[in-house]
Structure formats: structure tokens, C-alpha cells
DRENPA-38843 format. One line per 8 residues: their letters; for each residue x, y negated, z negated of C-alpha. Coordinates in Angstrom, 2 decimals. Layout:
a = X,Y,Z  ...
REM end
This chain:
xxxxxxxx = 0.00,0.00,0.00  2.82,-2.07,-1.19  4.70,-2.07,2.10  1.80,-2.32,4.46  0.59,-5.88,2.85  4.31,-6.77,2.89  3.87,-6.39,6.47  0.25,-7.99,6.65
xxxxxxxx = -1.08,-4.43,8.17  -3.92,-4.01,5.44  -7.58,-5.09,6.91  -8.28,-8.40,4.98  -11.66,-8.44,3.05  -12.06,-4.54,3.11  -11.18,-2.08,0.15  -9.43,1.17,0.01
xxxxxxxx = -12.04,4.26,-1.16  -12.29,7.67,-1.37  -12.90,9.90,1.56  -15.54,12.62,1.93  -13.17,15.62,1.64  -12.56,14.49,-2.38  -8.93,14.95,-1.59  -7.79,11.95,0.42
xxxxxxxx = -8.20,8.21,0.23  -9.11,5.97,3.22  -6.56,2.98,3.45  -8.19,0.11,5.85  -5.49,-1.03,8.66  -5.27,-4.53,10.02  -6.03,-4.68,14.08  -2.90,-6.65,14.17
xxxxxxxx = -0.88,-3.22,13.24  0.83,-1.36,15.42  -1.29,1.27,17.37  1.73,3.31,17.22  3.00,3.19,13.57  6.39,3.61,12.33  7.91,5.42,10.20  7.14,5.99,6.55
xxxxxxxx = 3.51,5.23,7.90  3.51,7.51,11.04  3.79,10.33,8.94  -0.38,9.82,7.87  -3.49,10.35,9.76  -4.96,7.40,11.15  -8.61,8.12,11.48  -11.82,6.18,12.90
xxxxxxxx = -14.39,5.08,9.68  -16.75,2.78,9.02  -15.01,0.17,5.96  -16.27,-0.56,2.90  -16.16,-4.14,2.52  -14.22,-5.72,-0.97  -16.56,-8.37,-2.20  -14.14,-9.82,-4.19
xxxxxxxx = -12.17,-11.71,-1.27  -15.09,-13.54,0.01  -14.35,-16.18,-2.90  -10.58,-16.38,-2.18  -11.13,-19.03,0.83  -13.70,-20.97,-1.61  -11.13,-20.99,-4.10  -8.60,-23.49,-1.81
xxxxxxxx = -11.37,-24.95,-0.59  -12.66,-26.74,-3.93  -8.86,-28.01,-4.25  -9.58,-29.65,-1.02  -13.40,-31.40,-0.56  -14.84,-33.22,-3.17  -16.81,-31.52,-5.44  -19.77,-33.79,-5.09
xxxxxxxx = -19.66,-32.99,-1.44  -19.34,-29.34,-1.68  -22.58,-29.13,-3.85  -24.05,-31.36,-1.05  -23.63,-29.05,1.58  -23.95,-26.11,-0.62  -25.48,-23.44,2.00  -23.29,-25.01,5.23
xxxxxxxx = -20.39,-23.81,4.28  -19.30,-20.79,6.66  -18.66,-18.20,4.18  -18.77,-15.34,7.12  -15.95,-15.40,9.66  -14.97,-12.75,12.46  -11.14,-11.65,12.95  -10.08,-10.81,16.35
xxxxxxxx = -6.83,-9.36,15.79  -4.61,-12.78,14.14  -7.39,-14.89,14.84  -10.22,-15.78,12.91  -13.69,-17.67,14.57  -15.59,-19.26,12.24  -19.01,-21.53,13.10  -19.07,-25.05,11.47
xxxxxxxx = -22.23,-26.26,11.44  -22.55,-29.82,12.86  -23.54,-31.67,9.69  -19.64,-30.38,8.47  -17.92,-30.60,11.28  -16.13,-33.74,9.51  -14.52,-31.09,7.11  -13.24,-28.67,9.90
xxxxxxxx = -9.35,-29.72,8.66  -10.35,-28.91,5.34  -12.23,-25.50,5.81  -9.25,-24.08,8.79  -6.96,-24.88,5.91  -8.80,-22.91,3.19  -9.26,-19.82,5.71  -5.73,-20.04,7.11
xxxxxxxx = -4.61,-20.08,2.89  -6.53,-16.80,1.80  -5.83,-14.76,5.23  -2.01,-15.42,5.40  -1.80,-12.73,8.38  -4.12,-15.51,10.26  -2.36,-17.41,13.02  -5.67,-19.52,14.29
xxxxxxxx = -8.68,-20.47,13.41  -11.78,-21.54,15.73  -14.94,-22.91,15.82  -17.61,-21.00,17.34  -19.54,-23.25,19.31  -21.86,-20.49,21.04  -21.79,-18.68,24.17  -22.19,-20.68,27.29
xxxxxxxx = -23.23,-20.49,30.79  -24.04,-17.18,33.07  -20.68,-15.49,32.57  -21.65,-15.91,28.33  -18.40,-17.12,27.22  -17.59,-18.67,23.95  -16.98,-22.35,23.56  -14.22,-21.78,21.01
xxxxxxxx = -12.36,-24.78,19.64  -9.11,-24.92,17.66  -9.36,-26.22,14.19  -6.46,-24.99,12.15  -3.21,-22.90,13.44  -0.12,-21.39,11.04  2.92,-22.62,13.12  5.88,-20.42,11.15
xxxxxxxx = 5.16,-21.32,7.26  3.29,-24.95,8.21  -0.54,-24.97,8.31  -1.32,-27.74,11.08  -5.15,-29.16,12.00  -4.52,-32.33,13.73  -3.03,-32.15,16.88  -2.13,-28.97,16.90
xxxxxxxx = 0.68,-27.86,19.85  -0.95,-25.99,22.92  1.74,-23.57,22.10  0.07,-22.05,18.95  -3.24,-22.52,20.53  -3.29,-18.78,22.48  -5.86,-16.78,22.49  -4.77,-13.60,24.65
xxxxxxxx = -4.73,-11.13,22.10  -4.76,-7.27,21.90  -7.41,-5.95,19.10  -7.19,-2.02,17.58  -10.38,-0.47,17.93  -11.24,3.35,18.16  -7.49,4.17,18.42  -7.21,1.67,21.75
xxxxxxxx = -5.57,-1.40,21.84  -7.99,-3.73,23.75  -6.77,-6.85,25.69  -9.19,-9.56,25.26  -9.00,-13.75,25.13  -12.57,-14.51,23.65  -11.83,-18.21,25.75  -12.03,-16.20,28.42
xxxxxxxx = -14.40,-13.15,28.55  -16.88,-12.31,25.99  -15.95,-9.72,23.13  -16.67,-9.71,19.85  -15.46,-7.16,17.06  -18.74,-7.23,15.13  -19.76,-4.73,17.81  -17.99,-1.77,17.09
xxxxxxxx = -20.54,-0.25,14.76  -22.80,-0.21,18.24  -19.97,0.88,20.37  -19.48,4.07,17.64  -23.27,4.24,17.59  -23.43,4.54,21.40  -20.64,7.25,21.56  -22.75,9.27,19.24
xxxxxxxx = -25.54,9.01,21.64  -23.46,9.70,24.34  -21.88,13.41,22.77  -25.67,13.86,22.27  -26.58,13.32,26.07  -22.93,15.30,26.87  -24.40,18.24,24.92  -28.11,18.09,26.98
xxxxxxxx = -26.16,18.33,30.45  -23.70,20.61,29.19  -21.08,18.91,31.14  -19.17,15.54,31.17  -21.86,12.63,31.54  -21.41,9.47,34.46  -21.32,6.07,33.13  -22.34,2.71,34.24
xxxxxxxx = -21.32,-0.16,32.24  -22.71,-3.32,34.68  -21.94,-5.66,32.05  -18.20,-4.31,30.78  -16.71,-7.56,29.98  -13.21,-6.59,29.15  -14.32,-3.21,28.48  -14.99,-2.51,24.64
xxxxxxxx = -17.39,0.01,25.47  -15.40,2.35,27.70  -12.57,2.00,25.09  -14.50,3.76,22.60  -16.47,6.64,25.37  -12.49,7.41,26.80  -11.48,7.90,22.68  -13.67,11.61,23.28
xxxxxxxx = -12.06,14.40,25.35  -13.86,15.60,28.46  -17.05,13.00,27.69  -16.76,10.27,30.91  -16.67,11.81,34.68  -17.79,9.43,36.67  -17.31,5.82,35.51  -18.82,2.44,36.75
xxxxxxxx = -17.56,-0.75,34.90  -18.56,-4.33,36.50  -18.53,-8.00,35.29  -19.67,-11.19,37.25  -16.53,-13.12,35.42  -13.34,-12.58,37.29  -11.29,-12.96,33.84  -13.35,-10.27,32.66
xxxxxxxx = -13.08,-8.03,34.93  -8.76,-8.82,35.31  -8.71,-7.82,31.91  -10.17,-4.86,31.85  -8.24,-4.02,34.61  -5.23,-3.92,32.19  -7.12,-1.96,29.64  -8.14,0.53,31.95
xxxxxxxx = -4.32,0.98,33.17  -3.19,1.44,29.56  -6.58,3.48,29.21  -6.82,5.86,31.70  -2.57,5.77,32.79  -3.33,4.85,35.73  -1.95,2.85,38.81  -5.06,0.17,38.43
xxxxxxxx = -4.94,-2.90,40.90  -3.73,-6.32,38.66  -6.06,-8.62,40.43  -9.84,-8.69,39.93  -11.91,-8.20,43.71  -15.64,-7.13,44.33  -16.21,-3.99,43.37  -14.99,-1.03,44.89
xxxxxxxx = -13.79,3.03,44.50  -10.59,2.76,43.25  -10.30,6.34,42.26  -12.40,9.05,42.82  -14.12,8.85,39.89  -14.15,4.89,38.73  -15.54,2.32,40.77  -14.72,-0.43,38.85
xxxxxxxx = -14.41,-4.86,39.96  -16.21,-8.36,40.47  -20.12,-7.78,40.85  -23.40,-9.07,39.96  -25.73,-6.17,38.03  -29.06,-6.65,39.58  -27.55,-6.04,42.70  -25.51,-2.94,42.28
xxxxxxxx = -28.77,-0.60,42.83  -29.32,-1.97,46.35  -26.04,-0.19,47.04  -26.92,3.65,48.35  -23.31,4.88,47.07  -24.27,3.13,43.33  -28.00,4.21,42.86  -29.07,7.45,41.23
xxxxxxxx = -25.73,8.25,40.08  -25.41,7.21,36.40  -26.54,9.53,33.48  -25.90,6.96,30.98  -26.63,2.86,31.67  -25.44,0.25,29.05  -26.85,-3.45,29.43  -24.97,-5.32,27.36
xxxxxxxx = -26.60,-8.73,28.06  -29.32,-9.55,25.26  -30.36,-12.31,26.04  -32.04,-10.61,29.68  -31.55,-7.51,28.73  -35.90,-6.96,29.31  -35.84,-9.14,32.35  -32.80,-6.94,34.05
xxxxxxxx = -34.53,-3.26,33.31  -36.41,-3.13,36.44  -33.37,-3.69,38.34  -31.22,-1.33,36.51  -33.31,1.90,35.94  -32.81,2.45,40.08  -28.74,3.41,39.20  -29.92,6.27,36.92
xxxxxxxx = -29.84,9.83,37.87  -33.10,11.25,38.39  -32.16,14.45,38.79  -31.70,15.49,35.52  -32.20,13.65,31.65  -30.25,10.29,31.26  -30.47,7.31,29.15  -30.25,3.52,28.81
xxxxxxxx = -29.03,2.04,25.93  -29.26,-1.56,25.39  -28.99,-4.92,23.16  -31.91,-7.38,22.61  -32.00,-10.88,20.97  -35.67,-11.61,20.10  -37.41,-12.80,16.96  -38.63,-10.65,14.10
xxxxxxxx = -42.19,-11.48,15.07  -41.43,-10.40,18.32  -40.18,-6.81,18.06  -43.22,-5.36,18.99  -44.17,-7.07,21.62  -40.68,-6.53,22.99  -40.89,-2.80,22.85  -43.58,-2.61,24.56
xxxxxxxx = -42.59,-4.52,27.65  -39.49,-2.09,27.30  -41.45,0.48,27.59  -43.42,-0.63,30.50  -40.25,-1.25,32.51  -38.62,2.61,32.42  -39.89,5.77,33.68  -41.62,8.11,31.74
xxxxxxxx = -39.62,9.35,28.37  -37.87,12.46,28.31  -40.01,15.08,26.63  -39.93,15.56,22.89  -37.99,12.33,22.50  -38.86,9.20,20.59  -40.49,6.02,22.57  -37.80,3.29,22.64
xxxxxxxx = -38.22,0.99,19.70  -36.24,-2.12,18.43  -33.63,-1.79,15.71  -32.67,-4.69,13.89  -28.70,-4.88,13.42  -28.26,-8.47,12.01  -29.03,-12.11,12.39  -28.49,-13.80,15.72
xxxxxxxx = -29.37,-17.00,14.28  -31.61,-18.10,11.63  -34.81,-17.16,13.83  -33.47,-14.58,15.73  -32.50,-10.82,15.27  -29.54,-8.65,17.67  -31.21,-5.34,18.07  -30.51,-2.29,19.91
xxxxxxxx = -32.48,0.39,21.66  -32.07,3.69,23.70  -33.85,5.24,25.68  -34.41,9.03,26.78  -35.05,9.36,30.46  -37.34,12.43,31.50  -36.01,13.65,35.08  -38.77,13.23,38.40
REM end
């Protein structure tokens, strides 16, 4: 323990417990550390586990922040303060509510104090535009042992960054494409699904990704032997889809092209490049192919279903497995325009119904659905 916080490899914020077996405990790594560890460390398992979160950090950043607003104003803005903050690998995104923004200096400071492995801190100012990338703004960097938040070099203001995730090391810049690591749970819960659907067609399963970003998804399907044959992964944002283009090379150890283009075969089995979703199924090579479709896009993730459930494969039980953002009061509504968009469900299988997984915003809820595909 000692020498892996020396080295600022222990996951900030989580704890270390016991694991199932009685006979082991469960350390939680960093996604800064090495994917290949060395030696003492190498000489342990390294195994994939939901964390158990250590309640007693979340006051550390408040601490430094009293000795640095007012406490007048800190009572004042009592429930603005961003408490919650995501880590992608040595970077930390936080959302600063406008009535605070004033106090950005301040609260990168306090972050950057109690996560010491932290090299920058942003601002979440939402996802933006058709290609749903993150307005992400600087507010605090650690330049060698200096905390800076005014005019802060364009040197320490990177974001290219590989993050540790299902035993891959994923290449992502959140400036860039669209990732976040408060997915994983979903990815996990996806490659359950997709074992499940392995086991029903008692061979490997065909998967189209249309919205892959840099490829989070795949990352965690390609962690299971003999689960992916076929494999479509597409993006309409060119930085995207260059990305994952270098994950997949690491991935897969292949020869991948470096430059995104439309989308094309590149090996027999991935077809993989620069395309727009609703238009993949109007391709006669594309359509009817796919055992398992993932729409990652929320926000139009009802609207797109009619356009999507064409790439499935008909022939035989598939599924579609997708994210919503829609309001509590909503749900039901939503599920049943869900169901009205697929084919008929997949005998002795549930109807596809909303799952709450947390707070979008403070109206609206990120759920996720799948959905069991009977064959014609």
C-alpha cells in the first residue's frame, strides 16, 4: 500500500475491502498506473471489480477549501459547491455552477490540494453540438510542485490522455471526442448481456457500435475471449473516430490505418471509420448483419430506433441495448414509444423498460435499456 501511494497508483476516493473468496483483499489502482506493472507489484493479480467508494475523502477538498473562501460565502452558496468530480486518468472535470464561477481559482486549488496525483482540473460546461463534445475549460493545473489558475501555460493545458479500464488502456482527449469514465458500470453491464446473447447463439456474436466515440465499449467486449466476430464501430466526429483508430491498433494488434476516412472493410471482420448512423442501414453490405446494436446517443436515442433496428440480424435472436436521458415522469411514456419502434420481443424475455442509473441534471434521469429481439 505504502509504495503504491508513494507512487500515486492508489484510486483516490475509493477504499481497499475484502474480496468474496474471504482470503484476499481488493486494493483499488489509479487509471494513471501502469497497465503493465512492475515489479514488486507484477507479482499480484490485477482483477476487474466494481469499488467501494471511501466516504471519508469527499471532505478532504472541503477541508482546503474553507482556508480559502470566506466563510460567510461558503454558507451562502452552501449546496453550489461541486462536491462530485470525475477523474479521467490525471485529470479531474468538475461543473461550477454559474452563480460560483467567480470562485473557480479557489475550488481548482482545493481539488488540485486533496488529489495530489491531479495534473488539471476543468470545468464542465456540457456537451455541445451534433458530434456531443464537452466544452471543457481549464481552471487549475499542477505545473511540477506549483498549483497555477490564472493564466495557466498551454503547455500544462493537455488533455490527450490514456485511461485504464477493463485491463485496456484507452486513448481519449474529452476536448475532443466524448468519453466519460462514469460509464464503465454500463460498459461491464453490457458485456454481461453480451456473454448472455454469446451463450443463446452458441457462437461468437457481431457487433455494431454506430456511435463508438473513441471506443470505450469495444474496449471492454475485446477484454472476453472468443465473444466479438464481426465488428462495426462508426462516429460522425473525425477525432473520434482517429482515436479509436489507435485503440483498436493497440486493441486488436493490428496494422489499423492512422487517419480517420468514411467507413470502410478494413479487415475481414471490422468495418470500422467516419459515418453518420441513420444512414448505415441503407447500405446492403451493413443491414441485417449485427446480433448486438449499441446506441450510445441519449439524447435521440428513441428518435434513431427506427433507423437502426434495419442493421440487426433477423435471422436469428439479437439485441439492442441503449442509453436514454428523459425525466422521471417520463419513463413510462418513454418505454412505450421504445417499444413501438422494435420488432416483436424475443419469446420468454422481458419487454424493454427504463432503468434509472443516475441524475443527468436536476430534472433529468440517464437510463438504460435492452432489448431481446425475437427472429422473423
Amino acid at each position: 500500500m505504502t509504495r503504491l501511494r508513494d507512487r500515486d497508483w492508489l484510486a483516490p476516493g475509493m477504499r481497499v475491502f475484502a474480496h468474496d473468496d474471504g482470503d484476499h483483499r481488493l486494493v483499488p489502482i489509479d487509471p494513471s498506473a501502469p497497465i503493465q506493472m512492475p515489479p514488486p507489484f507484477d507479482s499480484f493479480e490485477v482483477i476487474l471489480h466494481g469499488g467501494s467508494h471511501d466516504k471519508r475523502a469527499d471532505t478532504d477538498w472541503w477541508n482546503h477549501l474553507e482556508m480559502l473562501v470566506d466563510e460567510d460565502d461558503l454558507k451562502a452558496f452552501d449546496e453550489d459547491w461541486p462536491s462530485s468530480h470525475e477523474f479521467i486518468s490525471d485529470m479531474m472535470v468538475v461543473r461550477v455552477e454559474e452563480n460560483i464561477s467567480k470562485y473557480s481559482p479557489q475550488i481548482a486549488k482545493a481539488k488540485l490540494l486533496a488529489h495530489p496525483h491531479i495534473r488539471l482540473v476543468l470545468n464542465d460546461n456540457g456537451v455541445q453540438g451534433e458530434l456531443r463534445i464537452r466544452s471543457l475549460t481549464p481552471i487549475g493545473a499542477r505545473i511540477g510542485t506549483e498549483i497555477v489558475t490564472e493564466n495557466i501555460p498551454e503547455s500544462a493545458k493537455n488533455t490527450r490522455v490514456l485511461v485504464r479500464e477493463s485491463g485496456r488502456a484507452i486513448a481519449c482527449d474529452p476536448n475532443k471526442a466524448y468519453f466519460s469514465t462514469k460509464l464503465q458500470s454500463e460498459r461491464l453491464e453490457t458485456l454481461s448481456l453480451a456473454k448472455v446473447l454469446r451463450g443463446l447463439l452458441q457462437r461468437p456474436i457481431n457487433v455494431c457500435d454506430p456511435f463508438c466515440g473513441v471506443g470505450p465499449a469495444l474496449a471492454t467486449l475485446l477484454t472476453e475471449s472468443d465473444l466479438i466476430g464481426n465488428a462495426l464501430a462508426s462516429d460522425l466526429n473525425p477525432e473520434a473516430v482517429r482515436l479509436l483508430l489507435d485503440n483498436l491498433r493497440r486493441w486488436d494488434r493490428r496494422d489499423y490505418p492512422a487517419s480517420p476516412s468514411p467507413i470502410s472493410k478494413v479487415f475481414e471482420d471490422r468495418v470500422v471509420g467516419i459515418a453518420n448512423a441513420t444512414e448505415l442501414a441503407a447500405d446492403e453490405k451493413l443491414s441485417g448483419r449485427w446480433d448486438l446494436v449499441l446506441v450510445n446517443l441519449p439524447h435521440r436515442t428513441i428518435e434513431l430506433l427506427p433507423d437502426l433496428v434495419p442493421l440487426l440480424d433477423r435471422t436469428s435472436p439479437s439485441m439492442i441495448r441503449g442509453r436514454v436521458v428523459v425525466s422521471e415522469s417520463e419513463i413510462g411514456n418513454a418505454n412505450e414509444q421504445i417499444k413501438s419502434a422494435l420488432p416483436k420481443i424475443l419469446h420468454g424475455y422481458p419487454e424493454p423498460s427504463l432503468r434509472i442509473k443516475r441524475d443527468y441534471s436536476s430534472s433529468l434521469r440517464l437510463c438504460s435499456f435492452e432489448a431481446w429481439i425475437s427472429p422473423m
